[in-house]
N, C-alpha and C positions, 0 to 999 in steps of 0.2 A: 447641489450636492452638499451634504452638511456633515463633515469633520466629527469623526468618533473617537480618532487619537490622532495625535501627532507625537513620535520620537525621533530621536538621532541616537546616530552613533558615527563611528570613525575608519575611516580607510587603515590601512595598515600599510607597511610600505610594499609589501605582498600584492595589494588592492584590496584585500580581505576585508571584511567587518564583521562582526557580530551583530545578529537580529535583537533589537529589545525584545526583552521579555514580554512588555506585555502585544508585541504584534506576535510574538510565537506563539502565547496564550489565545490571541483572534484567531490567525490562523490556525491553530490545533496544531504544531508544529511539535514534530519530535526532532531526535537524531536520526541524520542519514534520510529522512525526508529531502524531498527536491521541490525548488520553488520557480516562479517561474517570473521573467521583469516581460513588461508590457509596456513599448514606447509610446505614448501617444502624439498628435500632432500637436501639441501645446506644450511638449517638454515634457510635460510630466511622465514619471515611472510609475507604473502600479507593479507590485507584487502580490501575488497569488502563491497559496500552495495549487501544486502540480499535480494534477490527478493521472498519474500513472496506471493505464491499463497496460498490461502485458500481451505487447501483441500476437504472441506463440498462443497465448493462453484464449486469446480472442478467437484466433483462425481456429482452434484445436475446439473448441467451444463449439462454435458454429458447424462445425466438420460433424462434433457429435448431435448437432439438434438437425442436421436436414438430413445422415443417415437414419434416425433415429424416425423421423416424417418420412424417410421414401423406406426402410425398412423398418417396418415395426417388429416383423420377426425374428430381427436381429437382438433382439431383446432377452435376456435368460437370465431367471434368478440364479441368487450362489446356491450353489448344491452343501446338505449338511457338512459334507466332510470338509468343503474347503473352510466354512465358517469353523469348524472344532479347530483345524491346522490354524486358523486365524488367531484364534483365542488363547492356543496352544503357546503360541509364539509372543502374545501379550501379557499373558499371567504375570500377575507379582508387578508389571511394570505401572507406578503412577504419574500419572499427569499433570499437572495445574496450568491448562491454557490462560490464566489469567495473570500467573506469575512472571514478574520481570524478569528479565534475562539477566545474567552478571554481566559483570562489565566485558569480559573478554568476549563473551558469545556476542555480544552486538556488534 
């Protein structure tokens, strides 16, 4: 295995530490992300980021794909009026899914 970074950092008297920057940067790490330590038998710690699926969202998922395969008739487009009530209720509001949060919303 051939070494990409090596850092440090420091316990706190909490146990706490702060991740270097640049393993946040490897691992794409934001805030309020979850990491995950991995003992091995040689001592060494690996950290990973934490691939969190949500497992309500998993079950609830799967719920909708094998009704979905055992009734296909359950199936029904939206009807106009509900799309106009849709739109009705969205007007004027915009979006930017790309924009950051301020600080207080995270």
């Amino acid at each position: 295995m051939t070494k990409i970074l090596q850092a440090a950092s420091t316990l706190t008297d909490r146990y706490q530490t702060t991740i270097p920057e640049p393993v946040r940067e490897l691992l794409h790490l934001n805030k309020r992300d979850k990491i995950t330590y991995t003992l091995e038998d040689n001592g060494k710690v690996l950290i990973s980021r934490t691939n969190e699926d949500d497992p309500l969202l998993g079950d609830f998922l799967h719920f909708l794909s094998s009704d979905i395969k055992n009734n296909p008739s359950h199936i029904q487009s939206f009807s106009p009026a509900l799309i106009k009530r849709a739109r009705s209720l969205t007007s004027g509001i915009e979006v930017d899914l790309d924009a950051p949060l301020n600080e207080k919303d995270e």
